[in-house]
C-alpha positions in Angstrom: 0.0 0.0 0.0 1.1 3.6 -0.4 -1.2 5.1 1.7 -3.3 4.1 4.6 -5.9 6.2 6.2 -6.7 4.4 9.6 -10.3 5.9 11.8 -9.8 9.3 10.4 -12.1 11.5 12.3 -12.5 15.0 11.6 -15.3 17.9 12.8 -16.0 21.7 12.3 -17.7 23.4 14.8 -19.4 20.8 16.9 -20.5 18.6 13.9 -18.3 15.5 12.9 -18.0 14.9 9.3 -15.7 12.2 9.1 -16.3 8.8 11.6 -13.2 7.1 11.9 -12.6 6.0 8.3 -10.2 3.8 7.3 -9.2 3.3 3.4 -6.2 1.6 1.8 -4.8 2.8 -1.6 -2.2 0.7 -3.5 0.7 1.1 -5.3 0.1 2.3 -9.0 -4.1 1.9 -9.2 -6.6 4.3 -10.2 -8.5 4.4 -6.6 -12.0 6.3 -6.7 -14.0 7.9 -3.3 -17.6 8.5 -4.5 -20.5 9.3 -2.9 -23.0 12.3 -2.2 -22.0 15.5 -1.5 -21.5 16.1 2.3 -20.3 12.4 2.4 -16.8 13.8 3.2 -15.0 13.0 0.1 -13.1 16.5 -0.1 -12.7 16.6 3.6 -10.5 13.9 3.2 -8.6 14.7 0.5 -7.9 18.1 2.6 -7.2 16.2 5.6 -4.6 14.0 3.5 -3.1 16.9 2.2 -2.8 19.2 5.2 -5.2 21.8 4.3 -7.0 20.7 7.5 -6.3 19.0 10.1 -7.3 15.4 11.4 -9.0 15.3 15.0 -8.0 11.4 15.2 -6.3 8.5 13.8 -3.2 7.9 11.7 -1.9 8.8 8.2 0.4 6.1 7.0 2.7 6.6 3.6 4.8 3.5 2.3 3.9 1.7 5.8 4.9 4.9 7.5 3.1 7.4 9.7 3.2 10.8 8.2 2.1 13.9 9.7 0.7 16.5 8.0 -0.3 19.9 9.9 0.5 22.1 6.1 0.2 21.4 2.7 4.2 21.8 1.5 4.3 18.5 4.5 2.4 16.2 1.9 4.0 17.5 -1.4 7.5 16.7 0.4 6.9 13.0 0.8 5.0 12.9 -3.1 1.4 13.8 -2.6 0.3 16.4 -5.3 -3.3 17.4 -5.7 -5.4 19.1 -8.4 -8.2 20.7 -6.9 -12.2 21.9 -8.5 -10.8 25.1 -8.9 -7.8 25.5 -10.3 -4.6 27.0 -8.9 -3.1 28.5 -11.4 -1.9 32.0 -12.5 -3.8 33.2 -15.5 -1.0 35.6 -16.2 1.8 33.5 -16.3 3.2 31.1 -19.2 2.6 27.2 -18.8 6.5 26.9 -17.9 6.0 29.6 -15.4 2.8 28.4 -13.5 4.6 24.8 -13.6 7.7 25.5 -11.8 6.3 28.2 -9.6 7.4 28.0 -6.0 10.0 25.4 -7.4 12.1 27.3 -9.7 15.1 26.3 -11.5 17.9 28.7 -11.1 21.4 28.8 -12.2 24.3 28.3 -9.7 24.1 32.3 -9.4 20.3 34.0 -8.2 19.3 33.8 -11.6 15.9 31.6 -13.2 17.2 28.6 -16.0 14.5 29.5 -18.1 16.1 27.1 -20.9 15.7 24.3 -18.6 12.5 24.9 -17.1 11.2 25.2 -21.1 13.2 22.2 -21.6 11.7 20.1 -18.8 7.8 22.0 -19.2 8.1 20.4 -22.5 9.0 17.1 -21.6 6.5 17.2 -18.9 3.7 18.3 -21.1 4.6 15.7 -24.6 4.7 12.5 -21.3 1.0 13.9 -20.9 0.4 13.4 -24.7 0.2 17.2 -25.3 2.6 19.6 -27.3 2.2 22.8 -26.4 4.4 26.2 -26.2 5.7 26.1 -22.8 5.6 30.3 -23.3 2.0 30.5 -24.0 0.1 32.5 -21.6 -2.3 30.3 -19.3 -5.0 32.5 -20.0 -5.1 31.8 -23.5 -5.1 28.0 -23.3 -8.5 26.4 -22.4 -10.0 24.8 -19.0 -8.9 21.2 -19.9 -5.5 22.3 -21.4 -5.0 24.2 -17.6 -6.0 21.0 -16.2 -3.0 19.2 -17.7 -0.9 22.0 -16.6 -1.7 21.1 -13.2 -1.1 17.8 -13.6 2.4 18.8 -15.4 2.7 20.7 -12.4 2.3 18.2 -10.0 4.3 15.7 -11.9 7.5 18.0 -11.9 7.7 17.7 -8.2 8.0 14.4 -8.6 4.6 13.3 -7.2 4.5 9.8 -6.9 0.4 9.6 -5.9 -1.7 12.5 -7.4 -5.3 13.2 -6.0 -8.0 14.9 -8.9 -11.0 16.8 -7.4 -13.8 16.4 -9.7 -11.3 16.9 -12.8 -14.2 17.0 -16.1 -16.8 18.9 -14.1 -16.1 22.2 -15.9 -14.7 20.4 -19.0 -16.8 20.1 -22.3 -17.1 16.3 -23.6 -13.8 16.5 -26.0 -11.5 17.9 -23.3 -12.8 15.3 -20.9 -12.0 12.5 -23.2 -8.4 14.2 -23.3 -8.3 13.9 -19.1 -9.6 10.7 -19.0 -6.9 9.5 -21.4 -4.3 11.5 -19.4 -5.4 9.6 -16.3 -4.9 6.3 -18.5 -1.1 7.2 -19.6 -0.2 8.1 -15.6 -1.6 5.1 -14.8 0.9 3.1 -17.4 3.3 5.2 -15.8 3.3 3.9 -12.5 1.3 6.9 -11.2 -1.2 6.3 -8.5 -4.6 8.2 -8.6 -7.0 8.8 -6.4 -10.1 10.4 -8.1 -13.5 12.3 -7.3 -16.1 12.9 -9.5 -19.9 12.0 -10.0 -19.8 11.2 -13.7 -20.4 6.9 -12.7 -19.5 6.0 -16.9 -16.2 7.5 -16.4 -15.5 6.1 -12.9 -16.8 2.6 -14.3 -14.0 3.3 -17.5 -10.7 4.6 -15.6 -10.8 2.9 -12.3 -9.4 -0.2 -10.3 -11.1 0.0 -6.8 -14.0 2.7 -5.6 -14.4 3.4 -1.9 -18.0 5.0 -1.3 -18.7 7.2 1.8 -22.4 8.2 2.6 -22.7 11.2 5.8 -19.1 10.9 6.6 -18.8 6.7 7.3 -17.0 4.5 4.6 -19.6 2.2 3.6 -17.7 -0.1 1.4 -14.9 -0.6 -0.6 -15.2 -2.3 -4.2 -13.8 -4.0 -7.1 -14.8 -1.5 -10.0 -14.8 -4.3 -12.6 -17.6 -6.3 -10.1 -20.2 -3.4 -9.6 -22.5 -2.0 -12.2 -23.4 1.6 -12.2 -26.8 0.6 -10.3 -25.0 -1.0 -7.6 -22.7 2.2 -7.1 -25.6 4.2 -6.5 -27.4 2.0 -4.5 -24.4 2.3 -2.0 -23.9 5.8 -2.6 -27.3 6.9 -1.3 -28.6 3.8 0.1 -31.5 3.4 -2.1 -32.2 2.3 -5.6 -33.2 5.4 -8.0 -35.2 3.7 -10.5 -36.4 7.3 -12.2 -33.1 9.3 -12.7 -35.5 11.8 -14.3 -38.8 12.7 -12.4 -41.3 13.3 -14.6 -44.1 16.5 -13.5 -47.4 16.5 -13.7 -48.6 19.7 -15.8 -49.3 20.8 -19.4 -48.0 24.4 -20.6 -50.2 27.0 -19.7 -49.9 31.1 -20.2 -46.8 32.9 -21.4 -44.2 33.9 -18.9 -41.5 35.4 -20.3 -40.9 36.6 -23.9 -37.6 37.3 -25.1 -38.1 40.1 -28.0 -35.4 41.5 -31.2 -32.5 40.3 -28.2 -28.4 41.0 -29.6 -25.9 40.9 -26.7 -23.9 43.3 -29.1 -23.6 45.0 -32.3 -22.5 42.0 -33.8 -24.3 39.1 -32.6 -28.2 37.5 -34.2 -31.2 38.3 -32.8 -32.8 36.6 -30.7 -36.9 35.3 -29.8 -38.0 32.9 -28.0 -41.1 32.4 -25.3 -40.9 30.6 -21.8 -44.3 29.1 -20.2 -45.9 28.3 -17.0 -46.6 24.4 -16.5 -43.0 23.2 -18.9 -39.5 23.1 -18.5 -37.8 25.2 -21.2 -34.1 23.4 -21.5 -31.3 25.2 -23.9 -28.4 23.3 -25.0 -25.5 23.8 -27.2 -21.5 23.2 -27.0 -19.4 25.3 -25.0 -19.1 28.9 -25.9 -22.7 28.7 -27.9 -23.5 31.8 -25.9 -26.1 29.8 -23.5 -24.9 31.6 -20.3 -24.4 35.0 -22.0 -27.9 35.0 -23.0 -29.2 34.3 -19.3 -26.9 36.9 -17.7 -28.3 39.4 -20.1 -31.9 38.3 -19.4 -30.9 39.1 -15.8 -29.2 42.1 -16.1 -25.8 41.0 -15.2 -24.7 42.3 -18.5 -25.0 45.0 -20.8 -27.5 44.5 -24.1 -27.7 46.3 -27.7 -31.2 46.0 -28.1 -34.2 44.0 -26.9 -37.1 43.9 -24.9 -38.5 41.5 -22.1 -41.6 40.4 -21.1 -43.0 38.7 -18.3 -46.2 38.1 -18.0 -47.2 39.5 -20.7 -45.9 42.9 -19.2 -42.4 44.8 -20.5 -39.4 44.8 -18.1 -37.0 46.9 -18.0 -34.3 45.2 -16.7 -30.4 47.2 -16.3 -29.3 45.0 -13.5 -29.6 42.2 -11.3 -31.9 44.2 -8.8 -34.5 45.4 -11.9 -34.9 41.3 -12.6 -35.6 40.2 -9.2 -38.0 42.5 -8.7 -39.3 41.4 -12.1 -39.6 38.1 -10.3 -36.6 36.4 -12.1 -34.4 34.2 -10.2 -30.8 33.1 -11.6 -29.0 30.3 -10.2 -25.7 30.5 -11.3 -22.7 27.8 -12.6 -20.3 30.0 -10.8 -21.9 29.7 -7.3 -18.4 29.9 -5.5 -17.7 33.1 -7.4 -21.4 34.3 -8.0 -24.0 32.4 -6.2 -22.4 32.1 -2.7 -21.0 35.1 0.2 -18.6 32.2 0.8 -17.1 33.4 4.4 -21.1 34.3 5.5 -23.6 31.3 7.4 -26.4 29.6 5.8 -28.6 32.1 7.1 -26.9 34.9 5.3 -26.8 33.2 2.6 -30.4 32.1 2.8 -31.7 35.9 3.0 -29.5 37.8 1.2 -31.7 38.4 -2.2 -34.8 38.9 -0.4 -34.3 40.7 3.2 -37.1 42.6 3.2 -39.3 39.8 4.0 -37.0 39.3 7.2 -38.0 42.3 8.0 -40.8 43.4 10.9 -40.5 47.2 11.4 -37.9 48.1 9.0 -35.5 45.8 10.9 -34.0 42.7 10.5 -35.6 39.6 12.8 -32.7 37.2 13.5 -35.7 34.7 14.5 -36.9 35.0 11.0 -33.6 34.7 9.1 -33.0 31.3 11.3 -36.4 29.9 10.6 -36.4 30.7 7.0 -33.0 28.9 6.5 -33.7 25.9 8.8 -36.8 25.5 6.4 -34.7 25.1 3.1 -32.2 23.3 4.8 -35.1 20.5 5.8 -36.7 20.3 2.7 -33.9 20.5 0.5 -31.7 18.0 2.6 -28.6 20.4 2.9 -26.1 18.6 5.0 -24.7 19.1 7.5 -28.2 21.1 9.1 -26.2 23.8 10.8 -27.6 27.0 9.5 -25.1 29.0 11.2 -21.5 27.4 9.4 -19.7 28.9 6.7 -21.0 28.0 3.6 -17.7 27.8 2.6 -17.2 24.6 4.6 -20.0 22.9 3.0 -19.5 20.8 -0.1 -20.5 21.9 -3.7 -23.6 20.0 -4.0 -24.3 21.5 -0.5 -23.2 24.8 -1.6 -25.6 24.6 -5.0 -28.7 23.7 -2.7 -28.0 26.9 -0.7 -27.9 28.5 -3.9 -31.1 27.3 -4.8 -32.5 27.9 -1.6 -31.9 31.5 -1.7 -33.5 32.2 -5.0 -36.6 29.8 -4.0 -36.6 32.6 -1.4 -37.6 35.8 -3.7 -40.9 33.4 -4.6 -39.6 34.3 -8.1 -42.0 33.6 -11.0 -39.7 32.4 -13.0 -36.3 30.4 -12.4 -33.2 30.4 -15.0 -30.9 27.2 -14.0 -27.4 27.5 -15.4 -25.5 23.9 -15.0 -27.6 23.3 -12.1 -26.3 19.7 -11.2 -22.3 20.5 -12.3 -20.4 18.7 -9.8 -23.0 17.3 -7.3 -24.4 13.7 -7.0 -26.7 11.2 -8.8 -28.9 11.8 -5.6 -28.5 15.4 -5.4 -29.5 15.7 -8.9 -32.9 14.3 -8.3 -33.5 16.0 -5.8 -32.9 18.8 -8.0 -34.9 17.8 -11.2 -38.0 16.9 -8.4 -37.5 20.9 -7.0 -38.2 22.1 -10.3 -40.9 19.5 -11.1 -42.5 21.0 -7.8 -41.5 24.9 -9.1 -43.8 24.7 -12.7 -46.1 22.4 -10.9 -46.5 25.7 -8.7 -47.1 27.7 -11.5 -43.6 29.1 -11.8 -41.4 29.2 -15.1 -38.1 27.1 -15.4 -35.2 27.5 -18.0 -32.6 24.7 -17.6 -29.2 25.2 -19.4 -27.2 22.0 -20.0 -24.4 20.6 -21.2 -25.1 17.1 -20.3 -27.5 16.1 -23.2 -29.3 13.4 -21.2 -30.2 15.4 -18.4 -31.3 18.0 -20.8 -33.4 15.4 -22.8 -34.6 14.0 -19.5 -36.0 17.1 -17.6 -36.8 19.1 -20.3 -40.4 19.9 -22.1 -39.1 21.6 -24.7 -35.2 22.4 -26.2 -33.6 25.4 -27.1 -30.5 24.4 -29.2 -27.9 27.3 -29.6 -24.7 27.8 -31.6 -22.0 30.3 -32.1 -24.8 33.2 -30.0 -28.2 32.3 -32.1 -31.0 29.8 -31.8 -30.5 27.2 -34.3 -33.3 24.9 -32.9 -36.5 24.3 -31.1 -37.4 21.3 -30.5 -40.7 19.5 -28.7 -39.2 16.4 -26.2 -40.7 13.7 -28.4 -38.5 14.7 -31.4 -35.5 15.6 -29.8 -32.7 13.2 -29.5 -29.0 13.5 -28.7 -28.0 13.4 -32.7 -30.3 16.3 -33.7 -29.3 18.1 -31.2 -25.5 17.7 -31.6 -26.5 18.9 -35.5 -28.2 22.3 -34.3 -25.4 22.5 -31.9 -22.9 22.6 -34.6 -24.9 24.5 -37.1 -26.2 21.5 -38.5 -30.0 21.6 -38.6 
């Protein structure tokens, strides 16, 4: 084995979230943690790592105890990680953000740049790539930077390298190109240890999966003797026979009209109508323009022309504040960045986009705030229930149910859901798809933006399909399958 956790226990303020856990990882396999967010997958990976700091038990590397109280302790001994969010520095050239911190330098005070080009190149052809170790990070794209981290990694001589959720931000090709990456590491003698919810890929790339559920290791598994049912079965301790939840309605009135749209000078115009009782879905590759359309609906960003209707009545919507009290609701992809006041509780959180109705007086009632938030907690299953932690300390899935649970709060009329399951559970994502089966069934309007075409053909009533910034498609759910789809997506149809 190289490393051996052994009843790792760990707790943040007064609520445990690891219970003595004990997994083995060997020498040179592709070793998977799965299960639900809040099941203490990244806790552990932290704890390993030295970004926090175990309450109890033992650490073992090569059949040795190691303690870890700071980060630079792990990557001493071989332990590199590539977290969610990158850590990179957009600014700075691949060479550059792959020896930073660990530069090589001449036998004077002065940087080898020749060598560190030399060896960025080497590091980056062993990952299958070639790529100008002087380009600027900024101008490569997300999966490109995610090999860069792994370059990274691999030039401190790493001999185990832990992936957080590596293809949740990556479109389908640049996944592939990871995956593959992860294949190659692996011949190399590399060991892995991997997070992520997509099961396919799991079932493709690894040797053993170890699946926690509420901070207990329930079981650890051959990959090639469990099906993709079984995995979720252990993951949430139930069978999910309907990944997508079907509601109960048939379109009823107008709710919104988009009118004449163009985000600028040079982009097509754009129509399209949103109605009570359906689920509008709008897919399309990567840089189609899905999320620049939403975030000009809400006012985040500026517009050439257009106008907006809702309920049958024009808005006039500059910024964020003019759509919510249009009754739109937007629930971000970024929500570390843009959904989440990551250093504030739950019950900040919770409030924030609707205070006035904690409110009595013209002052805020702390007893409302908590009740509101222990509400949502409850019936979206946020874990752990501590209204008053951090939401930085919860995980993402976590983190994207407080997002949710702070727009459900402005009793918008209608909700625009951007990549709303990115990065959480096959669980989590139910619960999702039931929310906003319950949201039209409540007369509300939802817009769903994808890019995972079967959770876009399996939630949605109807599909928008848009490439390079205009609609190229409409489609009715009967019709629509993944291949038209992909055709309007490329300017096909």
């Amino acid at each position: 084995m190289i490393l051996e956790l052994e009843k790792i226990s760990k707790s943040f303020t007064g609520v445990q979230v690891l219970h003595e856990i004990d997994i083995d990882v060997k020498s040179g396999e592709v070793h998977v943690l799965l299960g639900e967010n809040g099941a203490g997958k990244s806790t552990i990976i932290k704890t390993i790592t030295g970004a926090y700091t175990k309450d109890s038990g033992k650490i073992l590397w090569k059949g040795k105890e190691l303690i870890v109280s700071k980060p630079s302790d792990s990557i001493d001994v071989g332990i590199g990680t590539i977290y969610q969010e990158l850590n990179l520095v957009p600014e700075l050239s691949l060479m550059e953000n792959i020896f930073l911190g660990n530069e090589k330098k001449t036998k004077g005070l002065f940087l080898n740049r020749e060598i560190m080009k030399k060896e960025a190149k080497n590091l980056m052809e062993r990952l299958g790539q070639k790529i100008d170790p002087d380009v600027l990070v900024q101008d490569l794209g997300v999966g490109q930077q995610q090999l860069v981290e792994i370059a990274k990694a691999l030039s401190l001589n790493c001999e185990l390298i832990i992936m957080d959720e590596p293809t949740s931000s990556l479109s389908e090709g640049e996944a592939e190109q990871l995956l593959l990456t992860v294949e190659r590491l692996k011949e190399q003698g590399i060991t892995i240890i991997y997070i992520s919810h997509r099961l396919e890929e799991i079932k493709r790339i690894s040797d053993r999966i170890t699946v926690l559920r509420d901070g207990f290791k329930v079981k650890t598994v051959e990959t090639k003797e469990t099906t993709i049912d079984q995995m979720i079965s252990l993951m949430v301790g139930r069978d999910l026979d309907n990944k997508f939840p079907q509601h109960n309605t048939v379109r009823g009135e107008e709710i919104l009209r988009v009118k004449d749209f163009k985000l600028d000078k040079d982009s097509p115009t754009i129509n399209f109508s949103a109605y009570k009782g359906e689920i509008l879905g709008i897919s399309g590759l990567v840089g189609a323009g899905r999320t620049e359309l939403a975030r000009a609906i809400f006012g985040a960003d500026p517009i050439e022309s257009g106008e907006i209707y809702i309920n049958n009545k024009k808005c006039v919507i500059k910024k964020p504040i003019d759509a919510i009290k249009a009754g739109l609701a937007f629930i971000t992809e970024d929500r570390k960045a843009e959904g989440l006041f990551l250093d504030q509780s739950v019950i900040f959180n919770n409030s924030i986009s609707n205070i006035n109705k904690v409110k009595e007086n013209g002052l805020i009632k702390p007893k409302l705030q908590r009740d509101a938030a222990n509400k949502y907690v409850k019936d979206l299953s946020i874990r752990p229930n501590n209204v008053d932690l951090e939401s930085k300390y919860l995980s993402g899935g976590n983190q994207q149910k407080v997002v949710i649970a702070r727009w459900l709060f402005t009793d918008a009329d209608i909700y625009i859901f951007d990549e709303p399951t990115r990065g959480i559970d096959v669980g989590a994502k139910v619960e999702v798809y039931n929310l906003m089966n319950y949201l039209v069934e409540s007369g509300a309007g939802v817009i769903v933006i994808s890019s995972e075409l079967p959770e876009i053909l399996g939630v949605s009533d109807r599909i928008l399909v848009m490439c390079e910034g205009r609609l190229t498609a409409e489609l009715d759910v009967s019709e629509a399958n993944q291949e038209n789809i992909m055709k309007a997506a490329t300017g096909g149809l």
